[in-house]
N, C-alpha and C positions, 0 to 999 in steps of 0.2 A: 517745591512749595515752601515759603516761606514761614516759621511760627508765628502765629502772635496771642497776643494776652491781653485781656478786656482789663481796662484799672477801674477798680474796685469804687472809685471817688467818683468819675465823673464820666464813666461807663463806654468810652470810646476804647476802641481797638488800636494798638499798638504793636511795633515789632519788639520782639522778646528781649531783643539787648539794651531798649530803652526802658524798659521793666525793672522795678526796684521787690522784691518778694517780700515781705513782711511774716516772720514768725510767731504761733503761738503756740506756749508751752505746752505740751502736753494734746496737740493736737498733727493731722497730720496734714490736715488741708493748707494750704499758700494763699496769699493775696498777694495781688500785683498793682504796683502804682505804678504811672509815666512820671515822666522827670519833674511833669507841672506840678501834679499833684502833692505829693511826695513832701513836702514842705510843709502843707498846709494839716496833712495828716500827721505828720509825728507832730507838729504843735497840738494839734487835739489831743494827740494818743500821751501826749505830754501832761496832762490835766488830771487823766484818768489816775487816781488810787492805786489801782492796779498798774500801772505801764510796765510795770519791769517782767511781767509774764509775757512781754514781747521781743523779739530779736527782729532786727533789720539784717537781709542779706545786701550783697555787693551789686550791683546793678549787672543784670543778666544772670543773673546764678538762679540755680535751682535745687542746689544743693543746700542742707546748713550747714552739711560740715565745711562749709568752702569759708562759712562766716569767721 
């Protein structure tokens, strides 16, 4: 069985390696965006005051230490 991961943006199901995870500091839960998405959110998440309490991992990862 193959994994997959609902993207957070635009709420369609995806296979795991098209998956981008999204970081937030101090927490330990994941977000997942697909490849469409993923553009449109870091432009948002761009705006935010805050943005730097987030990391971006490497597409497919699930790891942060892998960032």
């Amino acid at each position: 069985m193959t994994e997959k991961k609902m993207c957070m943006y635009c709420a369609h199901w995806y296979h795991f390696s098209v998956m981008t995870p999204l970081y937030e500091q101090g927490k330990t839960y994941i977000e997942y965006y697909c490849e469409r998405c993923t553009p449109a959110v870091k432009d948002n998440l761009m705006k935010l005051p805050y943005w730097s309490l987030y990391t971006w991992g490497n597409k497919g990862s699930d790891n942060k230490s892998s960032t």
